[in-house]
C-alpha positions as CSV (number, residue, x, y, z in Angstrom):
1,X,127.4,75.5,85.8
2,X,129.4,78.1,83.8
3,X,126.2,81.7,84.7
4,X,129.0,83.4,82.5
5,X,130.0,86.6,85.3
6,X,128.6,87.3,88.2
7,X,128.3,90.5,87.7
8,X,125.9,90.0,85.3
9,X,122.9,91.0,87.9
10,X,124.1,94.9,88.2
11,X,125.9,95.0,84.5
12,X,124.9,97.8,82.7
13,X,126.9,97.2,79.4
14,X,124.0,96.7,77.3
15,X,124.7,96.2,73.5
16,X,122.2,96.5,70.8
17,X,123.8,94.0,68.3
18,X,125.9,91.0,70.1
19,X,128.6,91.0,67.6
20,X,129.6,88.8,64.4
21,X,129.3,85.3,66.2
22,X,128.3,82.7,64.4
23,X,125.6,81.7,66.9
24,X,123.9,83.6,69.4
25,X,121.0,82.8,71.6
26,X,119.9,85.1,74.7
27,X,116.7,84.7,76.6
28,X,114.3,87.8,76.5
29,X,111.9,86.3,78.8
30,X,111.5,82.9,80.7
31,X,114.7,82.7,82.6
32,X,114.3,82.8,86.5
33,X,110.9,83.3,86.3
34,X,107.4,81.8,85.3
35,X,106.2,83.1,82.4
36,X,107.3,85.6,79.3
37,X,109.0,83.1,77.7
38,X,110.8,84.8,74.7
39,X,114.3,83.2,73.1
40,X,116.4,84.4,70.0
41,X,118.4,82.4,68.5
42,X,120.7,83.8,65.7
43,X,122.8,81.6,62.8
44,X,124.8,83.3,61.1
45,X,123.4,87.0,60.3
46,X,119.5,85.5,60.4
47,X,117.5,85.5,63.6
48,X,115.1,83.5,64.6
49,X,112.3,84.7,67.8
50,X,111.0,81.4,69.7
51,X,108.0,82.4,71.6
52,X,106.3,85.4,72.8
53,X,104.8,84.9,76.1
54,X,103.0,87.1,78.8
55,X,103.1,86.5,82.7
56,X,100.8,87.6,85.1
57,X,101.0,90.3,88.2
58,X,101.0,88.8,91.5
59,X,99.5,91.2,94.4
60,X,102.1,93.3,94.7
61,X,102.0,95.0,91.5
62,X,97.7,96.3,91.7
63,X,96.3,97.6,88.4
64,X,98.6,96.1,85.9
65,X,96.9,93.3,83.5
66,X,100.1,92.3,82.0
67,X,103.3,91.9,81.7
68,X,105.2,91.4,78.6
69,X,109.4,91.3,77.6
70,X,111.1,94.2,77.1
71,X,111.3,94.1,72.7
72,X,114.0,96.7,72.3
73,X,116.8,94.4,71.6
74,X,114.5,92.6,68.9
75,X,113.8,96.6,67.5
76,X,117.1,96.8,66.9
77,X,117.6,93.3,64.7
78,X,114.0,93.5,63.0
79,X,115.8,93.6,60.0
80,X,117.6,90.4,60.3
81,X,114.5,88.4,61.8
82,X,113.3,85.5,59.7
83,X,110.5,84.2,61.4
84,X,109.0,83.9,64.5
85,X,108.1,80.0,66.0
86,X,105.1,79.2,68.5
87,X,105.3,75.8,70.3
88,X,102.1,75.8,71.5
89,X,98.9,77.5,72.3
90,X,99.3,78.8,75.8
91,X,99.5,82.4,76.5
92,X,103.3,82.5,78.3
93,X,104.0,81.8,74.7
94,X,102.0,83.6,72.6
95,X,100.4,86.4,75.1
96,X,103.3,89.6,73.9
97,X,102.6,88.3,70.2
98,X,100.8,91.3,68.7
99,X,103.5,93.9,70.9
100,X,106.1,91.9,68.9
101,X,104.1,91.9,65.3
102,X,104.5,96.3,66.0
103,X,108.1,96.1,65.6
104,X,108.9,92.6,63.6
105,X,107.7,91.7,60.4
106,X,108.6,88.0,60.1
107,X,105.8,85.7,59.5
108,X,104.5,83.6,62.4
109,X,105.2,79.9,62.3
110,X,102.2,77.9,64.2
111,X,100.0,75.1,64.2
112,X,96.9,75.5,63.1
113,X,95.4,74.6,67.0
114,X,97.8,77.1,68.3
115,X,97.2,79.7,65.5
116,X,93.2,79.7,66.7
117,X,94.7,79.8,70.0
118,X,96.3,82.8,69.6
119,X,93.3,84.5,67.7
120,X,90.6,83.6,70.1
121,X,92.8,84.2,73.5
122,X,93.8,88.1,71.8
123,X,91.2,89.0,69.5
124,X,88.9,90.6,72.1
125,X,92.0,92.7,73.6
126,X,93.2,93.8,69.8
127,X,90.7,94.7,67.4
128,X,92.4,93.0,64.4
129,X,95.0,90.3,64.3
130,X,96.7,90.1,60.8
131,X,96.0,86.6,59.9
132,X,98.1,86.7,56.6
133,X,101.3,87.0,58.8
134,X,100.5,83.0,59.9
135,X,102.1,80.4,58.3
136,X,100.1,76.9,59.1
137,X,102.5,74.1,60.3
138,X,102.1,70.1,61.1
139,X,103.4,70.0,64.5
140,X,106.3,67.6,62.7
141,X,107.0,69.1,59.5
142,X,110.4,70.2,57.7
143,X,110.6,73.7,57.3
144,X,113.2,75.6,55.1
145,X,112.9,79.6,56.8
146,X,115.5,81.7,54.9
147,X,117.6,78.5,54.3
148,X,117.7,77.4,57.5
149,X,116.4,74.2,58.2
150,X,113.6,73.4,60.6
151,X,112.9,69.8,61.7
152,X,109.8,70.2,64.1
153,X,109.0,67.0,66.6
154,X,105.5,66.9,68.3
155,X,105.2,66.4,72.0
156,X,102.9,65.6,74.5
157,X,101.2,68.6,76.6
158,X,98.3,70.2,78.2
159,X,97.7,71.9,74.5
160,X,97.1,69.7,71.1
161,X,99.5,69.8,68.5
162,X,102.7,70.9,70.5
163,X,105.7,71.0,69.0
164,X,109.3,71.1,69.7
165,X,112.3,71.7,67.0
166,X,116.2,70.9,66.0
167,X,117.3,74.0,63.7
168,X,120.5,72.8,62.1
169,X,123.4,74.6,61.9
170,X,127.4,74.5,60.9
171,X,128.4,72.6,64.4
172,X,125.3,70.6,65.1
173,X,121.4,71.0,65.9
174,X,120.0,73.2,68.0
175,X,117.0,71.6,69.7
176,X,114.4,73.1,71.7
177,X,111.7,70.6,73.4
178,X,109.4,73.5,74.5
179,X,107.3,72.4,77.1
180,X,107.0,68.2,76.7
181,X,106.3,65.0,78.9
182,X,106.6,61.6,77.5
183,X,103.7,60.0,77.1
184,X,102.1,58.3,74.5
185,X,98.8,59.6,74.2
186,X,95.9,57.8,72.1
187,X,94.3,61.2,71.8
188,X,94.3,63.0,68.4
189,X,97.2,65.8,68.9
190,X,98.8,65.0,71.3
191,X,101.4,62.1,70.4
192,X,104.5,62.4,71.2
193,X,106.9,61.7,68.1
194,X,109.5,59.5,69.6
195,X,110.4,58.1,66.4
196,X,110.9,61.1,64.7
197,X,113.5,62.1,67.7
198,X,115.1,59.0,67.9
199,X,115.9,59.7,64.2
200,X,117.5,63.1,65.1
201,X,119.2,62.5,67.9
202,X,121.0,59.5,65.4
203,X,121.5,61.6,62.3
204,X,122.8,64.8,63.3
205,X,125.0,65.9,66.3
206,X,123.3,68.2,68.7
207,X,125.3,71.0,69.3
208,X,123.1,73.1,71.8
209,X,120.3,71.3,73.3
210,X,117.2,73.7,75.3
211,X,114.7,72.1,76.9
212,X,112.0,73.2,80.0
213,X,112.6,73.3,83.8
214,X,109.2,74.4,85.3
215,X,108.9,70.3,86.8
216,X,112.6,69.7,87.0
217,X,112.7,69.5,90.5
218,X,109.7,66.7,90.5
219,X,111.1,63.3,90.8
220,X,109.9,60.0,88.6
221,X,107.7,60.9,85.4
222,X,104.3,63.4,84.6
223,X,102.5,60.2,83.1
224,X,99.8,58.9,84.3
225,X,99.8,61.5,86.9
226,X,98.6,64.1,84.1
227,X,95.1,62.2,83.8
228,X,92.1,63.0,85.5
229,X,89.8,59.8,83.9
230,X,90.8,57.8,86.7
231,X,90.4,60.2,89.5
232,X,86.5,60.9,88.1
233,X,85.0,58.3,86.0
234,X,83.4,56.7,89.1
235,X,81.4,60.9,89.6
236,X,80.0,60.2,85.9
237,X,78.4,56.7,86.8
238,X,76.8,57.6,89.7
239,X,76.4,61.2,90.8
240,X,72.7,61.6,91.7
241,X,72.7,65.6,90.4
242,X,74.3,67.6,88.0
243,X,78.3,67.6,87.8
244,X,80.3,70.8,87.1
245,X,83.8,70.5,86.1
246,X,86.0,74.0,86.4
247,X,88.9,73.6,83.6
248,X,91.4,76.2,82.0
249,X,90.4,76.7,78.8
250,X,94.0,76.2,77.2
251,X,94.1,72.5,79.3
252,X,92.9,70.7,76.0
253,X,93.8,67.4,77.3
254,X,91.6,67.4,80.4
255,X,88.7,69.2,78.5
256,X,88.8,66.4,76.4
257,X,89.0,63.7,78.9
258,X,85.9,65.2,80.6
259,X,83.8,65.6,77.0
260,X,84.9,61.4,76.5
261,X,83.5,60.5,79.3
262,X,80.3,62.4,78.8
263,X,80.1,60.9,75.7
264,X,81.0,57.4,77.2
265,X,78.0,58.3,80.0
266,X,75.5,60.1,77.5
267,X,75.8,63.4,79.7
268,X,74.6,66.4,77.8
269,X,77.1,69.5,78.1
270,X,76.5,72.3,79.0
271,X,79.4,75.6,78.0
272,X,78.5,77.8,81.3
273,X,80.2,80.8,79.8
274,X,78.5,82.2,76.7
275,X,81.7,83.9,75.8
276,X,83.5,80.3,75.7
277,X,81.1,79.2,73.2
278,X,82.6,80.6,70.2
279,X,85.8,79.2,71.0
280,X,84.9,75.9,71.4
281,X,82.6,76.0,68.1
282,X,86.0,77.4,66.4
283,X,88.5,74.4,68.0
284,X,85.7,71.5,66.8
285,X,86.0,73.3,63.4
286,X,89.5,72.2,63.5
287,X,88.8,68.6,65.2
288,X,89.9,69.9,68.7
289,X,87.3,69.8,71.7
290,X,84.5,68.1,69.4
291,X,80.6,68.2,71.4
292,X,78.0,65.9,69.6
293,X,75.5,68.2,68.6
294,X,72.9,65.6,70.7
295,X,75.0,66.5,73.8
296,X,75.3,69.7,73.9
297,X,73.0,72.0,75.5
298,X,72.3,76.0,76.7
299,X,72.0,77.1,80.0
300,X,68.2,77.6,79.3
301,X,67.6,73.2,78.3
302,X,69.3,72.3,81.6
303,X,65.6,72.0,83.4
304,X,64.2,70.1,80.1
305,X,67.0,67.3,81.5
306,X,67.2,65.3,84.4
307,X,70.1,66.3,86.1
308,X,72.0,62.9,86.5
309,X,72.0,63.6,83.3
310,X,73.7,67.3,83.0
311,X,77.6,67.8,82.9
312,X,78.5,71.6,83.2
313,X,81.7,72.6,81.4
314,X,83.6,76.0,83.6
315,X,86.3,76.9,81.2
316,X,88.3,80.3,81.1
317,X,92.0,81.5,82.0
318,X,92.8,82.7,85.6
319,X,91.4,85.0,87.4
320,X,88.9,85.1,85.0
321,X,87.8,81.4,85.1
322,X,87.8,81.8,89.0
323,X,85.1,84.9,88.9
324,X,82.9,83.1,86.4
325,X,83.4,80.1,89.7
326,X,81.7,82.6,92.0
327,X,79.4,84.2,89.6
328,X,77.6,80.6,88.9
329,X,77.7,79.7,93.0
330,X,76.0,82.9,93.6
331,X,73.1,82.2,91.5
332,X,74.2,84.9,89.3
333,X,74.5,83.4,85.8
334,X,71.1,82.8,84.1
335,X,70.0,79.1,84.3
336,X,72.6,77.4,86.1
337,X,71.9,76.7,89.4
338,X,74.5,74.8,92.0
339,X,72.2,72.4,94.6
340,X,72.9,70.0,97.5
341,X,73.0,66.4,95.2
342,X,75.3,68.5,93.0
343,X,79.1,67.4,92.4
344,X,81.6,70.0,91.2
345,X,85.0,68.8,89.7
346,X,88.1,71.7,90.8
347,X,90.7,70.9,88.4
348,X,92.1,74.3,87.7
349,X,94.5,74.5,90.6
350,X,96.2,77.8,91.1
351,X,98.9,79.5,88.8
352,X,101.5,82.1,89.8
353,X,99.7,85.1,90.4
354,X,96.1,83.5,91.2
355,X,96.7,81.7,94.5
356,X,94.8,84.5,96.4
357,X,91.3,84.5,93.9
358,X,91.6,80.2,93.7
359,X,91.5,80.3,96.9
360,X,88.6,82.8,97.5
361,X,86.4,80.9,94.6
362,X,87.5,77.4,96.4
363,X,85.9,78.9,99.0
364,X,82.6,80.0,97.3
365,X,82.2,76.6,95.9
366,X,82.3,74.7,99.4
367,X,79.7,76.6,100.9
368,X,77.2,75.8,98.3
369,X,77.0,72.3,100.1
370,X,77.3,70.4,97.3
371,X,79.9,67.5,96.7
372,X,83.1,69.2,96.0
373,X,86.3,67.3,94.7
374,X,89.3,68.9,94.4
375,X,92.6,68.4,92.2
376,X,95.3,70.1,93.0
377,X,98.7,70.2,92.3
378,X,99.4,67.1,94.6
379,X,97.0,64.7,93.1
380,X,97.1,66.6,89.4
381,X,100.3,66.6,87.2
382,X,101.0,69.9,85.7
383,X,101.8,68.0,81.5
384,X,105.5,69.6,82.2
385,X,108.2,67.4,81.9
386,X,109.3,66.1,85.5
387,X,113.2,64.4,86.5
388,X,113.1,61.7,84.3
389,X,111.1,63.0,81.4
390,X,114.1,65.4,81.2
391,X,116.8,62.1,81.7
392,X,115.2,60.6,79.1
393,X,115.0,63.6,75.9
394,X,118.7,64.6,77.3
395,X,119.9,60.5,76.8
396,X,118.8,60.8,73.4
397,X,120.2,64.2,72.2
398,X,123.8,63.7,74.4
399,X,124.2,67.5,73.6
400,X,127.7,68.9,73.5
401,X,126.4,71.6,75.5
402,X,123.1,72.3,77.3
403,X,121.3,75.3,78.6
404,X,118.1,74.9,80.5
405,X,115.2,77.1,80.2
406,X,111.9,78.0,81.3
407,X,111.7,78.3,84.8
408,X,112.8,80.0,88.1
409,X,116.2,80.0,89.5
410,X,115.9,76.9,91.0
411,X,114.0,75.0,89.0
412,X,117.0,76.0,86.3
413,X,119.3,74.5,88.5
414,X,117.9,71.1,89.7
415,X,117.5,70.6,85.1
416,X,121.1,71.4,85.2
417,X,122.1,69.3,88.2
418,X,120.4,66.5,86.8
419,X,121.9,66.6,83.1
420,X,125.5,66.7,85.0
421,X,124.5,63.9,87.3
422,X,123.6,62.1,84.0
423,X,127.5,61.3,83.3
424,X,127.2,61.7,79.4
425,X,130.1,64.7,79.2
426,X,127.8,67.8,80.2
427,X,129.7,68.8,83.3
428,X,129.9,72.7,84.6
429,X,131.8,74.3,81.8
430,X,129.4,73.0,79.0
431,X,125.8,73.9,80.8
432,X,124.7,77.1,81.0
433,X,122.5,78.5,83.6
434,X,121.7,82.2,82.5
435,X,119.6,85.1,83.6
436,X,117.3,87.2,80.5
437,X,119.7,89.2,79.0
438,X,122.6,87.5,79.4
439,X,123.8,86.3,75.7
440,X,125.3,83.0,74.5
441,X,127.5,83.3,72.0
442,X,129.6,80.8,69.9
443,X,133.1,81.8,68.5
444,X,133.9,79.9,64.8
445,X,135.3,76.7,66.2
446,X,132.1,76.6,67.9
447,X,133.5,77.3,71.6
448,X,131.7,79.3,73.9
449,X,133.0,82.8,74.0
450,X,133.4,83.5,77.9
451,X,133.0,87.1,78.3
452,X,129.7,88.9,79.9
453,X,127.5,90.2,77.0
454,X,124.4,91.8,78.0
455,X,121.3,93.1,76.0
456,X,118.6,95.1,77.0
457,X,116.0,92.9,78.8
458,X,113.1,93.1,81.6
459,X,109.6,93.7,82.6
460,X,107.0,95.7,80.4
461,X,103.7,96.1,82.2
462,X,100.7,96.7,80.3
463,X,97.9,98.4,82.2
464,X,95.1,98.5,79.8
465,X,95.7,100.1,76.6
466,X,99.2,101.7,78.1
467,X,102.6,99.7,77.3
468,X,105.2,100.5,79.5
469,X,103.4,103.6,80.9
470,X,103.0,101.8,84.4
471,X,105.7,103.4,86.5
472,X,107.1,102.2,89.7
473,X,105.7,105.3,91.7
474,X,102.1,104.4,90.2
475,X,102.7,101.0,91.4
476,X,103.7,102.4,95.3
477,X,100.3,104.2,94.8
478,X,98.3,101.8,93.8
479,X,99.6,99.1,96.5
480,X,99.7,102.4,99.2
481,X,95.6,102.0,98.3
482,X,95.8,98.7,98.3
483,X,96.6,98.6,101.6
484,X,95.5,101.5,103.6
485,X,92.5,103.0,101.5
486,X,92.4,106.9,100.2
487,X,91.4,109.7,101.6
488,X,89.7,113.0,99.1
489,X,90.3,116.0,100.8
490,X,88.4,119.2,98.2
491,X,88.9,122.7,99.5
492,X,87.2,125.8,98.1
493,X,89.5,129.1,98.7
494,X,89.6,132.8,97.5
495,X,92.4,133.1,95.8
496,X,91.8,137.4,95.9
497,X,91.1,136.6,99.3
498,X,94.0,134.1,99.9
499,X,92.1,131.9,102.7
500,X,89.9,129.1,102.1
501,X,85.9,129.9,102.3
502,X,83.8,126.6,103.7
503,X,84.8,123.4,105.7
504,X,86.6,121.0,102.9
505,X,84.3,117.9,101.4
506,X,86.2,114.7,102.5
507,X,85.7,110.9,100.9
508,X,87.6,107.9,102.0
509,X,87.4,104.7,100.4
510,X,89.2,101.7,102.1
511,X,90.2,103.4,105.2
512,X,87.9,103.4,108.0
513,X,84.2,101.9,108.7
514,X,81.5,104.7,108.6
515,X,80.2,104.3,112.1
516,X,84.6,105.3,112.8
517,X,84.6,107.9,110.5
518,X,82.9,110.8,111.8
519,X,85.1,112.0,114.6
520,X,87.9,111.3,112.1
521,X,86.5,113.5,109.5
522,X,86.1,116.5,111.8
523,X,89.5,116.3,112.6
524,X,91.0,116.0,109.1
525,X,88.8,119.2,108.2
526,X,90.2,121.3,111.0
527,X,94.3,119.9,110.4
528,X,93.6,120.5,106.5
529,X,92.1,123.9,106.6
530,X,94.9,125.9,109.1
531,X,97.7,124.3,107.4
532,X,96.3,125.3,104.1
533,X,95.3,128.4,105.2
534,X,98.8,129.6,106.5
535,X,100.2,128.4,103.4
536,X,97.5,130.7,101.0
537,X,98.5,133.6,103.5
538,X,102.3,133.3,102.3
539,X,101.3,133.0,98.5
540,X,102.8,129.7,98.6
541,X,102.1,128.3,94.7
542,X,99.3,125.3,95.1
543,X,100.7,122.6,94.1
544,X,103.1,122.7,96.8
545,X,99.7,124.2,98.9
546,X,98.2,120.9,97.8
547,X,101.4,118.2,98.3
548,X,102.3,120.0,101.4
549,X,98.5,119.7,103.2
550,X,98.5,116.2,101.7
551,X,101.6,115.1,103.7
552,X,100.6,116.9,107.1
553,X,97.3,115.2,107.0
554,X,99.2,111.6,106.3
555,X,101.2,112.2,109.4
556,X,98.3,112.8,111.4
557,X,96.4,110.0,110.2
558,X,99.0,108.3,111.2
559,X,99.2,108.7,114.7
560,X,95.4,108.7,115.3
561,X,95.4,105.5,113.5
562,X,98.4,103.7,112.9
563,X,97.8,103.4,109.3
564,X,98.8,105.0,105.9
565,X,96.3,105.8,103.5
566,X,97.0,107.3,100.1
567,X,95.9,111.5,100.6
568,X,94.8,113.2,97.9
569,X,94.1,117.1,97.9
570,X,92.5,119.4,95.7
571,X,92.3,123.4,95.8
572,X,89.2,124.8,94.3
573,X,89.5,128.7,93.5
574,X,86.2,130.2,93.3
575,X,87.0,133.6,92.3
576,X,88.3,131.5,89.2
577,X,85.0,129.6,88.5
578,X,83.0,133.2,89.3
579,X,85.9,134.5,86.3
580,X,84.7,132.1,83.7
581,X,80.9,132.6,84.7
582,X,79.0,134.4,81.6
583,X,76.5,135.8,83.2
C-alpha cells in the first residue's frame, strides 16, 4: 500500500495551496481515527468539502466538549470552494459544520432528513443556523455544482436518506460510498440503490474509488445482523410491565423498528426526554420517526394506562443519552417510574469516548431489578459496511485506484488488504493508505504524483464557547485534577510589613476524605506560611511568591501521601484592600 513517505508523521512542509494538479483529494479529518470526518476533493481549480464531522474526547482529555478539524487549509481555498456535501445525518459528519460555514461560503448540499438533522442536533449549541445556505437533495439525484457533475446513490444506514456519490471528472468517477451496508430495506429511506450503481459502475470508468473502513475488519455481511425486531418482538407480546427501550437518537432504523412494533402491539409511546420531543415532532413532519397521535403519550398519562401496555422511548446522543439512563432509574424524571415486572431494552452500546458513562448507566439500570436485556456490539451490528459489504461495492466499481477512508489505522488497512486480495488490478502501488494531511494528487495523464505533500491538519478542541483556546498545559491540569484533586491555599500578608498576618484558609476538593484531612491541613498551613514568609522577607515578586510556595507544598504532599494534587496559591495584600477602603 503506497502511505506516500514515511516521513510523513514528523513532516513539517506544510503548504497552503497543493499546486496546479488536476485532482487533489486530502483528508482533513477521518483518517486513523474515529470521527471528524472531513475530505476535499479538488477538480480542476474548484473544490469540493465532503463532510464536516466532530469526534468526541475520551478521559484523557477532561473539560473539552469537542473536537473538531483543523479548517486552516480550507481558509486558505474558501475562494475556490463550490459546495459543501453531507452524506448523512450523524454528527462525525455534520458536528464542525457551523465552524466551517465561519470561513466557507459554499452552499450546503443535504437531504432534507439530514438537513433537520443538522438543525435540531446544533441549534441549541449556536443560536442561529443560516438555513438559506441549504440546498435540499433526493438522496439519488443529479446535481450540476459549478459544472461539475454529481450523480448521488442512496445507501442503506443507521440514518434515513443516506447517500453516497460518483463526481465525474476528465479520467473517470470519483466515488465515495460514505458510510453503507447492503441491504435492502422495505423501510421508507433507507433503500439501497443498487440499480442506480450498477448503472455507474457500467457507464463510466471509476478513476478513484473512497469508501468506509470503520467494519472492515468484520468478516461476512452487516445484514440481518443490523436488526433488532427479531432479538425483541417476543418482549412486546408478553412483557407483564412497562418496556423501556434506550436508543441514540441519530439510529433512525432501530427507532423505527421499535415504533413498528408498538404499532403492531398497540403500545402507547411514551418520548422520556421532553427535549427529544421537538425533534421527533420535526422528523414526522418530514415522514421520518412517525407516532400515531393514539399512541403517543406524556410522562404524566403513563398511570391512566396499564402498563403491559406502555413502551418508553430513551433517545439522546452519548453521554447525554446515558445521564438521562440514570436520571429515569433514580426516580428523578417526573412520571416515569422503573419497577420489578419492568423490561428495559439497552441498545445504545458504547461509542469511542463513552465506554466509561455506558458502563456506569448499565450499571444503574441492573440494580433497579427489573428485566434488563442488553445489545451490544456482539449481538448488534453497528449499519457499517463489514468484509464483504466492501467486496461487493469494490466488484462493481473495479477502481483504477482506491483509497480507503474512515477509520483507524487498522481498520484502513484490513479495507485495503481486502481490495488487493480481491485480484481485480488494485495491488500496492494503486491503494492508498494515508494519514489527515497527507495530499493525493494526480499529474495530467492522471498518475499519481509520488512526492510527500502535506497541508495543515489536526485536532481543534472546543471547550465551550472557546475554539482552539484549549491548550495542552490546560489539559495536564485538568487531568492533574482529574486524578489527584486540588488543593486552595489563600494567604493574607502585609505587604508594608512583608510577612503574612493569620494562618492561610485551605480547601481541597478531590484529594483526601475529611475525617484525613485535618492533620493534613495543619501541616500544609505551617509548610505554606515559612516558605512564604522567607520569600516576602527577600521582596521576592508574588507571582514567583505564589508558584514557588505552590511547588514546595506539591512536594510535601507528596511524600505524606504519595499523591499529586493540583496546588493553587493566592497572596492577599491587606494593606492593599485597607488602600482602596473609602472610609
Amino acid at each position: 500500500m503506497d502511505r506516500n513517505n514515511s516521513n510523513a508523521f514528523g513532516a513539517q512542509n506544510y503548504v497552503t495551496e497543493i499546486g496546479n494538479y488536476p485532482i487533489k483529494v486530502v483528508a482533513l479529518g477521518g483518517l486513523d481515527e474515529m470521527g471528524k470526518n472531513c475530505y476535499v476533493i479538488e477538480v480542476d481549480n474548484d473544490a469540493f468539502i465532503i463532510e464536516a464531522g466532530l469526534k468526541y474526547p475520551n478521559n484523557t482529555i477532561p473539560g473539552v466538549d469537542i473536537i473538531i478539524p483543523d479548517f486552516d487549509y480550507v481558509r486558505n481555498i474558501a475562494h475556490r470552494v463550490k459546495g459543501i456535501l453531507i452524506t448523512h445525518g450523524h454528527d462525525d459528519q455534520f458536528g464542525a459544520l457551523p465552524y466551517l460555514l465561519n470561513i466557507c461560503k459554499a452552499p450546503v448540499y443535504a437531504t432534507e432528513t439530514t438537513i433537520q438533522m443538522i438543525i435540531s442536533t446544533l441549534s441549541s449549541r449556536f443560536r442561529k443556523i443560516d438555513q438559506h445556505r441549504f440546498v435540499k437533495v433526493g438522496p439519488s439525484d443529479t446535481l450540476d455544482i459549478a459544472g461539475h457533475s454529481f450523480e448521488l446513490f442512496q445507501t442503506t444506514h443507521s440514518v434515513a436518506e443516506s447517500f453516497g456519490f460518483a463526481l465525474k471528472t476528465h479520467f473517470g468517477n470519483i466515488v465515495y460510498t460514505s458510510d453503507f451496508m447492503s441491504d435492502y430495506s422495505p423501510l421508507k429511506g433507507f433503500q439501497f440503490d443498487l440499480p442506480k450503481v450498477s448503472r455507474l459502475s457500467e457507464s463510466d470508468k471509476t478513476f478513484l474509488l473512497m469508501t468506509e473502513s470503520e467494519s472492515a475488519e468484520k468478516p461476512g455481511i452487516a445484514s440481518p445482523r443490523h436488526k433488532i425486531t427479531p432479538l425483541i418482538q417476543s418482549l412486546f407480546e408478553d412483557t407483564p410491565g412497562k418496556i423501556f427501550c434506550s436508543l441514540y437518537f441519530q439510529n433512525f432504523y432501530n427507532i423505527q423498528e421499535v415504533i413498528n412494533l408498538a404499532i403492531k402491539y398497540r403500545k402507547k409511546i411514551c418520548i422520556a426526554d421532553p427535549a427529544q420531543v421537538p425533534f421527533f415532532d420535526k422528523m414526522a413532519q418530514i415522514g421520518d420517526l412517525v407516532i400515531p397521535k393514539d399512541l403517543r403519550i406524556t410522562a404524566s398519562q403513563i398511570k391512566e394506562n396499564s402498563s403491559r401496555d406502555i413502551l418508553i422511548l430513551v433517545t439522546g446522543s452519548g453521554d447525554e443519552l446515558y445521564k438521562y439512563c440514570k436520571d429515569i432509574c433514580y426516580g428523578n424524571v417526573p412520571g416515569i417510574k422503573v419497577e420489578t415486572k419492568d423490561t428495559w431494552i439497552d441498545a445504545a452500546p458504547s461509542v469511542p469516548g463513552t465506554e466509561v458513562s455506558y458502563t456506569d448507566a448499565s450499571d444503574t439500570i441492573f440494580r433497579t431489578d427489573c428485566k434488563v436485556l442488553t445489545l451490544g456490539r456482539k449481538v448488534l451490528s453497528s449499519m457499517h459496511a463489514q468484509e464483504e459489504d466492501l467486496k461487493m461495492m469494490i466488484s462493481l466499481f473495479r477502481p483504477q485506484y482506491y483509497m480507503p477512508v474512515k477509520g483507524e489505522y487498522r481498520l484502513l488497512m484490513a479495507n485495503a488488504k481486502l481490495a488487493i486480495d480481491l485480484g481485480i488490478g488494485l495491488n500496492h502501488f494503486n491503494t492508498f493508505v494515508y494519514d489527515n494531511g497527507m495530499a493525493l494528487a494526480f499529474d495530467e495523464q492522471g498518475k499519481p504524483v509520488r512526492k510527500l505533500i502535506m497541508v495543515k491538519s489536526g485536532d481543534v478542541m472546543v471547550d465551550g464557547s472557546s475554539v482552539g483556546d484549549v491548550k495542552e498545559q490546560a489539559i495536564d491540569e485538568r487531568q492533574q485534577m482529574a486524578d489527584g484533586g486540588i488543593v486552595l491555599i489563600g494567604i493574607p500578608y502585609s505587604s508594608r510589613k512583608k510577612k503574612t498576618l493569620t494562618n492561610p484558609d485551605v480547601q481541597m476538593r478531590g484529594f483526601l476524605y475529611l475525617r484525613e484531612s485535618e492533620s493534613i491541613v495543619t501541616q500544609i498551613s505551617s509548610v505554606a506560611i515559612s516558605y512564604a514568609n522567607g520569600l516576602l522577607s527577600q521582596d521576592t515578586p508574588i507571582n514567583d511568591i505564589e508558584r514557588k510556595t505552590a511547588d514546595k507544598v506539591s512536594k510535601f504532599l507528596y511524600k505524606q501521601t504519595e499523591k499529586e494534587p493540583m496546588i493553587l496559591v493566592k497572596l492577599l495584600d491587606v494593606d492593599a484592600a485597607k488602600d482602596l477602603d473609602p472610609r
